[in-house]
SETORVO-297671 format. One record per residue (C-alpha): x, y, z. Coordinates in Angstrom, 3 decimals. Layout:
BEGIN
LORO       east      north         up
LORO          X          Y          Z
...
This chain:
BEGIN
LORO       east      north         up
LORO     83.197    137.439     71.446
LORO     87.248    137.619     71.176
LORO     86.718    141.242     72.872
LORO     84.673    139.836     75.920
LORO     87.182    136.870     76.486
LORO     90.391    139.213     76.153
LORO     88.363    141.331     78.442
LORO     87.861    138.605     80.847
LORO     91.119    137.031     80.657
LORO     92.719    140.708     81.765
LORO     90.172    141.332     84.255
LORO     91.006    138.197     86.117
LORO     94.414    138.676     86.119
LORO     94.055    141.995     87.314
LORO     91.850    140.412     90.536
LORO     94.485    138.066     91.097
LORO     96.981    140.681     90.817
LORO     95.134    142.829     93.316
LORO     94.923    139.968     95.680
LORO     98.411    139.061     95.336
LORO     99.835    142.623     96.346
LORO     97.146    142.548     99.343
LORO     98.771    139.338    100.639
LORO    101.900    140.853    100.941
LORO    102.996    140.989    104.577
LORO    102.309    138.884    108.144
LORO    100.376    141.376    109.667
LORO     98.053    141.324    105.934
LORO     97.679    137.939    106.046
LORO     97.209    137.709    110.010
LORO     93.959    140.081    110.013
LORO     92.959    138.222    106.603
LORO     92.811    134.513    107.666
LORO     91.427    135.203    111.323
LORO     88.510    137.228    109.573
LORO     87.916    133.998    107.349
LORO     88.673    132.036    110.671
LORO     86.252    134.066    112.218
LORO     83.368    133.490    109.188
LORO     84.224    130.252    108.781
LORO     85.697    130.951    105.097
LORO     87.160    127.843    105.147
LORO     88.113    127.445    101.710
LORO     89.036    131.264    101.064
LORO     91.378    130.534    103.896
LORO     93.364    127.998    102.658
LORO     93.557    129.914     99.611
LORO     95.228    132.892    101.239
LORO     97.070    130.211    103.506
LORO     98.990    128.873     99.831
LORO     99.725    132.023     98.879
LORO    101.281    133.504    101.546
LORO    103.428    130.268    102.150
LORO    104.631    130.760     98.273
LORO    106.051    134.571     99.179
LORO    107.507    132.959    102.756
LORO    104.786    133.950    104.729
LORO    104.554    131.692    107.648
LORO    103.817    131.466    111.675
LORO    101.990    130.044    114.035
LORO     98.238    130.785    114.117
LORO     98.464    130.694    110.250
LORO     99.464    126.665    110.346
LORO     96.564    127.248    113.289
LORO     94.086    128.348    111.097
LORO     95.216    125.920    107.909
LORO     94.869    122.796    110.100
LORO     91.663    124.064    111.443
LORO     90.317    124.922    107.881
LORO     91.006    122.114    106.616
LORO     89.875    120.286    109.292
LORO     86.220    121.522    108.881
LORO     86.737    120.329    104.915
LORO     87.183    116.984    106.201
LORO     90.615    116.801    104.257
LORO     92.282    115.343    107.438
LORO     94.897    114.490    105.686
LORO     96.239    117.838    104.794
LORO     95.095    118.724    108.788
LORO     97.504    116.665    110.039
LORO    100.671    118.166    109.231
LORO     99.609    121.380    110.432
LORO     98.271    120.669    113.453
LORO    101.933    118.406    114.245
LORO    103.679    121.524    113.517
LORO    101.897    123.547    115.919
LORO    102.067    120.787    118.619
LORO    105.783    121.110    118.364
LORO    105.808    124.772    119.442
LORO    102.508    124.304    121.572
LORO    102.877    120.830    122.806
LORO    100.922    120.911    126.007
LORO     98.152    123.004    124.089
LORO     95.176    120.571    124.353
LORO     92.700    121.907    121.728
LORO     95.328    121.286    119.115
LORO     95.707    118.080    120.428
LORO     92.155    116.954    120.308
LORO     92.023    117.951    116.376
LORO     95.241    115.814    116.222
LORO     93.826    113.500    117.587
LORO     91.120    113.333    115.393
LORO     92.451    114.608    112.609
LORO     94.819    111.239    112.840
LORO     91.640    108.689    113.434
LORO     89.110    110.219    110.655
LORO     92.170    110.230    108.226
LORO     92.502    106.472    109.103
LORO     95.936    106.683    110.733
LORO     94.428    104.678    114.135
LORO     97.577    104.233    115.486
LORO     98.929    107.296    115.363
LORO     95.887    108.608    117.303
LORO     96.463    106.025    119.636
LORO     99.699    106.643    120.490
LORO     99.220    110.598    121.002
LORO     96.127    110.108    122.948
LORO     98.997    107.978    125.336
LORO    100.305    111.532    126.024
LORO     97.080    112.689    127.083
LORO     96.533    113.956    130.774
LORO     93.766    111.708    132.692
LORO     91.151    114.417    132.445
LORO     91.608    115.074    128.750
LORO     90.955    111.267    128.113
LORO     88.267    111.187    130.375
LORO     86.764    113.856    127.881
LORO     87.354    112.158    124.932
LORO     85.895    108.542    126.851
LORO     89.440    106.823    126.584
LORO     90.162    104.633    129.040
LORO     92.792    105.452    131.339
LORO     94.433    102.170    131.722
LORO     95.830     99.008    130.047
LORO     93.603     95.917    130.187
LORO     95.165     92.301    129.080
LORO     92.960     92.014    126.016
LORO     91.609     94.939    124.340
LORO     90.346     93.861    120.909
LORO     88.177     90.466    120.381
LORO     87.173     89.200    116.779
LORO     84.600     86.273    116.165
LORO     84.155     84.813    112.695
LORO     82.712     82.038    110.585
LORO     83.178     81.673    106.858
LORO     80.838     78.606    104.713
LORO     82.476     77.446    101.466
LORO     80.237     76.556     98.462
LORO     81.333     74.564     95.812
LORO     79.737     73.467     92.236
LORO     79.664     69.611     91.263
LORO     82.372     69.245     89.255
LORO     82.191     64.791     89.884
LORO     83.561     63.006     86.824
LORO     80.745     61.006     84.710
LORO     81.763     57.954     85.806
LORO     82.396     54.987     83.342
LORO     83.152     51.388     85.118
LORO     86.013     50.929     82.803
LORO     87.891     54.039     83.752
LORO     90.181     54.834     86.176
LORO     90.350     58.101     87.852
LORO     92.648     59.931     89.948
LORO     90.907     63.067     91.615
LORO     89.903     65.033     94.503
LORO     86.658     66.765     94.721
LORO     85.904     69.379     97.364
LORO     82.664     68.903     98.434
LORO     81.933     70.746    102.066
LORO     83.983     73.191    104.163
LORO     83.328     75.244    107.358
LORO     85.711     77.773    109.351
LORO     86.187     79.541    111.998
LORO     87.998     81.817    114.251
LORO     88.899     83.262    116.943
LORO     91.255     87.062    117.042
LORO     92.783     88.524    120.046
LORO     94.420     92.529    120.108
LORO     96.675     93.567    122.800
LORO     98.122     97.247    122.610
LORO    100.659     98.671    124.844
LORO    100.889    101.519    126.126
LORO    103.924    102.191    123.554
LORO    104.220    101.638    120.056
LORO    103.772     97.857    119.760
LORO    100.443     96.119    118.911
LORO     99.872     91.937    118.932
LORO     97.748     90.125    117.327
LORO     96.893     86.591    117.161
LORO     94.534     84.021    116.100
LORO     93.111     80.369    116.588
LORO     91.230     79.227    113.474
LORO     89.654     75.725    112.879
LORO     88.652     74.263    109.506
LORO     86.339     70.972    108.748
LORO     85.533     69.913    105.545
LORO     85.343     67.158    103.036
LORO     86.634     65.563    100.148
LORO     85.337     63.080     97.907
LORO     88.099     61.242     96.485
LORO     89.040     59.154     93.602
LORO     92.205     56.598     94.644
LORO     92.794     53.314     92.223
LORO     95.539     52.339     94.897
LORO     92.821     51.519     97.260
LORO     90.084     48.386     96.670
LORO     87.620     51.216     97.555
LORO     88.446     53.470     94.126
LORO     85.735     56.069     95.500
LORO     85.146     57.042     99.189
LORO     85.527     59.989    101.514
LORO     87.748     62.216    103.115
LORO     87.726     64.316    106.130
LORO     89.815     67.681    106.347
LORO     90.652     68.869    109.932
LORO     93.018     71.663    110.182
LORO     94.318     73.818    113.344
LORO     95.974     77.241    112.338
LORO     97.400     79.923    114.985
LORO     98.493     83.129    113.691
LORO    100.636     86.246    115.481
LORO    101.900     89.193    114.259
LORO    103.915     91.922    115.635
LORO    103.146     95.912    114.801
LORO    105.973     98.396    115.742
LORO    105.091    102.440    115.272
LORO    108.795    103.295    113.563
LORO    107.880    106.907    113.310
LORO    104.483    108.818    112.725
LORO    102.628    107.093    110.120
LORO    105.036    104.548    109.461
LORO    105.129    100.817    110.791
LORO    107.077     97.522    110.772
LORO    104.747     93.956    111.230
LORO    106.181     90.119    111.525
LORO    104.432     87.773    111.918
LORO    103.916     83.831    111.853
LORO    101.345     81.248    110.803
LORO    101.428     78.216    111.759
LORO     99.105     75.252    109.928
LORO     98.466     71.607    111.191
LORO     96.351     70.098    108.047
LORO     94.833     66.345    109.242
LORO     93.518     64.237    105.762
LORO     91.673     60.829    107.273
LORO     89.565     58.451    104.943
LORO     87.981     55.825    107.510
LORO     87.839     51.784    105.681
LORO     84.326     51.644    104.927
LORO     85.036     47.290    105.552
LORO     86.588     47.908    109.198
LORO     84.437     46.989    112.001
LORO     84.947     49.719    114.311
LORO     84.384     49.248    118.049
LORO     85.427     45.733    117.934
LORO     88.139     46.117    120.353
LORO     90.512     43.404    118.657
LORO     92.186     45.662    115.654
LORO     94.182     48.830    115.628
LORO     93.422     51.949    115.313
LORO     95.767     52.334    112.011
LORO     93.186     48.960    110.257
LORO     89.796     51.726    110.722
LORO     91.801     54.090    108.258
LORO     92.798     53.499    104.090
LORO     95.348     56.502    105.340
LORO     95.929     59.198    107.791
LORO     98.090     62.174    106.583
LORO     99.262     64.959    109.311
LORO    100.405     67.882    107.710
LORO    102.411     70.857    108.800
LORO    103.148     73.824    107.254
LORO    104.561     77.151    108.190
LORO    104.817     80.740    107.041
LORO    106.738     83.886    108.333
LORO    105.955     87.467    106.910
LORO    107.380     91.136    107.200
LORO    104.986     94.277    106.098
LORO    106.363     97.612    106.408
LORO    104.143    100.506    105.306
LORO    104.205    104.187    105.263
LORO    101.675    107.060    105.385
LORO    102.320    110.207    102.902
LORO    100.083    113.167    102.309
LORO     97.402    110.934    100.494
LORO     98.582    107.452    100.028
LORO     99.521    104.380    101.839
LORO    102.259    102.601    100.933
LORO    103.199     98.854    101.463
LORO    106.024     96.818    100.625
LORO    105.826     92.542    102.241
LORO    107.388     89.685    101.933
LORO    106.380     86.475    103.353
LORO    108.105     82.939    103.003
LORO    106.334     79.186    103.243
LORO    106.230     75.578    102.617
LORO    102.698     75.244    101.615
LORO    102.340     72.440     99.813
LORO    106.081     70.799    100.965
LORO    107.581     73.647     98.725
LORO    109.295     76.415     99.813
LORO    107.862     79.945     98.232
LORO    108.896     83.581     98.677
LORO    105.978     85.741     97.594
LORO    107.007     89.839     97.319
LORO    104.205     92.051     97.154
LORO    104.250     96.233     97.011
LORO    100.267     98.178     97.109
LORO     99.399    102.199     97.451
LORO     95.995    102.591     99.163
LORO     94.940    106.388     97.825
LORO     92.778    108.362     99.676
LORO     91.305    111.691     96.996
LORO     89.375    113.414     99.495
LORO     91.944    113.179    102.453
LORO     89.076    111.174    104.618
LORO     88.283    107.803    104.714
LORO     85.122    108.089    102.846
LORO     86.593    107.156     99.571
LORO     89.859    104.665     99.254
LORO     91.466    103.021     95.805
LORO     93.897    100.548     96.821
LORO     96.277     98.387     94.717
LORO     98.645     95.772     94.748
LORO    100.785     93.716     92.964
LORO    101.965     90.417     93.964
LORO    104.862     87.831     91.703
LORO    104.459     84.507     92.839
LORO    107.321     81.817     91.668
LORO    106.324     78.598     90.356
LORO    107.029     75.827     92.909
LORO    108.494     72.243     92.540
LORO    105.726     70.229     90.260
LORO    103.714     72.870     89.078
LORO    102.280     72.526     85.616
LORO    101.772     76.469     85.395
LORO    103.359     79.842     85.663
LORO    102.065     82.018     88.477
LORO    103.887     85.048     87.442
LORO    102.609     88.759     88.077
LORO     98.884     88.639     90.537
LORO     96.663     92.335     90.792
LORO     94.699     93.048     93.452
LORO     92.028     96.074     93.815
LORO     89.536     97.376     95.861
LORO     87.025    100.565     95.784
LORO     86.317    101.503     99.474
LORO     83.331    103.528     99.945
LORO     81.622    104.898    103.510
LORO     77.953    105.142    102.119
LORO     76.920    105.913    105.579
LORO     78.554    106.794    108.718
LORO     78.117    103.308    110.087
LORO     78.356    101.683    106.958
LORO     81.469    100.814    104.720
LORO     81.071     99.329    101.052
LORO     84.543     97.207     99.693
LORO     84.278     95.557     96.404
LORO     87.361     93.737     95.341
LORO     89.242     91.196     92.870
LORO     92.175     89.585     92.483
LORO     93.144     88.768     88.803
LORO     96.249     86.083     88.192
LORO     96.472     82.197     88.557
LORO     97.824     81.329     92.050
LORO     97.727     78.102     94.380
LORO     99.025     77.982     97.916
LORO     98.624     81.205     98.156
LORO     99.097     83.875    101.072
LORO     97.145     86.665    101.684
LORO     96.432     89.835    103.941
LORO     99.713     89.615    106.205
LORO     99.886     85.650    105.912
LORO     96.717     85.641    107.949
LORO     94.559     84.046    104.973
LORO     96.084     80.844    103.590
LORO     95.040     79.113    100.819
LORO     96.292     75.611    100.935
LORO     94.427     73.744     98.586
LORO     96.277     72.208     95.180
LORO     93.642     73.155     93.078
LORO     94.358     76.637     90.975
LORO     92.815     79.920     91.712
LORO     92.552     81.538     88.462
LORO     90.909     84.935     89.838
LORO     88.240     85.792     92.383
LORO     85.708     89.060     93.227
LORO     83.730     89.785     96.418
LORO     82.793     92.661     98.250
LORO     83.530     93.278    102.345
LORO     80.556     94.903    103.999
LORO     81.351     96.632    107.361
LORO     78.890     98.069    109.708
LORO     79.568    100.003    113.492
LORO     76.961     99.517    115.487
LORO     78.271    101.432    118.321
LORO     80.462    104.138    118.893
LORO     82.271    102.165    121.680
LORO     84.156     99.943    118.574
LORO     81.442     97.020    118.078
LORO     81.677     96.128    114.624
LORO     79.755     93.919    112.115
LORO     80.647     92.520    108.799
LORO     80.258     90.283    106.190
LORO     82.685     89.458    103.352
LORO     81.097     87.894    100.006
LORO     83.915     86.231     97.213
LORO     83.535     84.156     93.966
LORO     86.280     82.289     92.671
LORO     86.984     80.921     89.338
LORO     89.056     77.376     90.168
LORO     90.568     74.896     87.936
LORO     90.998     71.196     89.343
LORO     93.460     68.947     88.112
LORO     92.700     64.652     87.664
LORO     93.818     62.107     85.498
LORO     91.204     59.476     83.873
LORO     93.383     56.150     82.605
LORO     96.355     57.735     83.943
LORO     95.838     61.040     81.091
LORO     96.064     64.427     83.004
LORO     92.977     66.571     83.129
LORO     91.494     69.307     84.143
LORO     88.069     70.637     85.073
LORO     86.818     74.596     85.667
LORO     84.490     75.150     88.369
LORO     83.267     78.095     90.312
LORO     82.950     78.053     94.423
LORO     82.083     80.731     97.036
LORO     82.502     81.973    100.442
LORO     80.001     83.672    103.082
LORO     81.997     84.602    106.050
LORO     80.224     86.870    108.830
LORO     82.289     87.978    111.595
LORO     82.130     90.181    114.899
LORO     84.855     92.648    115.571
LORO     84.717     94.240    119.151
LORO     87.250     97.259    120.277
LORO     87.376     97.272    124.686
């Protein structure tokens, strides 16, 4: 047995000794690789391609032949620096373009391709079914998002005295406008509108127990700026205008003798702000991220840093592992320690049309900001972690989009009964289903 291993262990390095010395020269490694380019050897090709490049071996139709090889591995990935590096000694050559192109989009880099295919003469994009011109609005988003929560009421004794709000129904929705130019800068921006309602305990009031209405108005816009191939800068702003009304259950409305102000136990108007900057950066296989934003939610001013890697294994956007990690300070009044939050997510194209997200978020947070400031999380109560997953679905090649985005979140609610501080666990959860539509 030792015999037929040593035997085996020389006889491979004898192969690989052979094939070494054959590689040896550009002319060698010329008729080799456009053989393999030839037969569609992909792999063998960018086998030969490494080794030649260790002994200095290097020119044009090789990177050529790399980019292509790769290219039909569906590592676009490793494609794309190939491909750039011909473009820079071929630049008006428009089949290398076109796997650029590509190459950029399949490898998720969407705004890379979109700024090359800005180079492209009217009859290549009329190939490719680009449109040849700006148009005001070029990207339109429709969503809706129910919130669920479970009773968490207070067995009610009539000699107690309680102190709490309950959510008990929520609704949202939005509205997303995209605008690119025909350079390097993308907007965004949103209109969002939230109802909902409270059932709150109040011993200041006569009425200890009645309702309340949440209205808030939120706009959102953000900035993109393409710094460099694969790299971008985003700022951005939210705005939030939160309304809290509980209507006098004893007011005679429609009377025409009181005021307004007597139909009300209180009206509370609410605003709140936060400003953000992303800036992220493509390399080989990974994403990287590094944000900041800053807020007043909840009248107390917050600076929440936050670095993430999204990794792409396969070079293609079939398979993505992203992570983050988020440190949010405790604010004024806070009875708990944020400290260090994780996020991750396992992003999987089952399908061509059809991309699989599950996600969590472990680590206690309240007025929390998420996704580039444009999800806010307002309420007092504590997220202690949530999961979900993010369904996505094309339904035509002309960038129509459906999806739906599932999440469970474990909550804690603080009260006080006879003026002792409480709290209560409860679970709630969100169905949002939205409409994403690329012009």
């Amino acid at each position: 047995m030792y015999k037929k291993l040593i035997f085996g262990t020389l006889s491979l390095f004898f192969m690989l000794q052979v094939f070494s010395q054959e590689v040896t020269n550009t002319i060698t490694v010329d008729e080799k690789t456009y053989t393999m380019y030839l037969n569609k050897q992909w792999k063998e090709l960018v086998e030969t391609g490494k080794l030649a490049k260790k002994k200095n071996i290097d020119f044009y139709y090789l990177q050529y032949r790399m980019g292509v090889a790769y290219y039909e591995l569906n590592n676009y990935r490793k494609a794309i620096p190939f491909f750039e590096k011909v473009l820079i000694l071929q630049p008006q050559d428009k089949v290398v373009q076109e796997y650029l192109y590509y190459s950029y989009l399949l490898a998720g880099r969407e705004d890379d391709a979109r700024i090359l295919a800005n180079k492209f003469t009217p009859e290549m994009r009329d190939k490719l079914k680009l449109r040849n011109k700006d148009l005001i609005v070029d990207g339109l988003g429709l969503e809706y998002e129910k919130y669920l929560f479970d009773d968490y009421s207070p067995s009610e004794n009539p000699s107690d005295t309680i102190e709490q709000r309950i959510r008990k129904d929520l609704g949202y929705f939005n509205l997303s406008l995209t605008h690119h130019s025909r350079k390097k800068f993308t907007l965004n921006h949103s209109f969002s509108y939230l109802l909902g309602n409270n059932l709150v305990y109040n011993p200041e009031y006569d009425i200890h127990k009645f309702d309340e209405t949440v209205k808030q108005f939120q706009y959102y816009i953000s900035g993109s700026w393409n710094l460099n191939k694969g790299s971008k800068l985003k700022l951005g702003f939210h705005y939030v205008n939160t309304k809290l009304e509980a209507l006098n259950p004893d007011s005679q409305m429609g009377n025409g003798n009181g005021r307004v102000n007597d139909y009300y136990l209180y009206f509370q108007n609410i605003n709140s702000i936060v400003g953000f900057a992303t800036y992220s950066k493509s390399i080989s296989y990974f994403n990287l991220k590094a944000s900041t934003s800053v807020s007043n939610l909840g009248s107390s001013f917050q600076v929440l840093p936050l670095v993430g890697v999204d990794y792409f294994p396969f070079g293609n956007t079939n398979l993505v592992l992203g992570s983050e990690l988020i440190y949010q300070s405790p604010s004024d009044g806070q009875d708990f320690d944020p400290g260090l939050i994780v996020k991750q997510k396992i992003g999987v194209r089952l399908f061509k049309s059809l991309w699989v997200e599950p996600f969590m978020q472990y680590g206690k947070v309240t007025n929390f900001v998420d996704n580039d400031a444009s999800v806010i999380y307002n309420n007092p109560d504590i997220l202690n972690n949530w999961y979900g997953v993010n369904l996505n679905l094309n339904l035509s090649k002309k960038g129509l989009t459906l999806y739906f985005i599932y999440q469970q979140y474990s909550n804690t609610n603080s009260y006080k009964i006879n003026e002792s501080d409480q709290t209560v666990d409860y679970n709630s959860q969100t169905f949002l289903g939205g409409l994403k539509w690329k012009f």
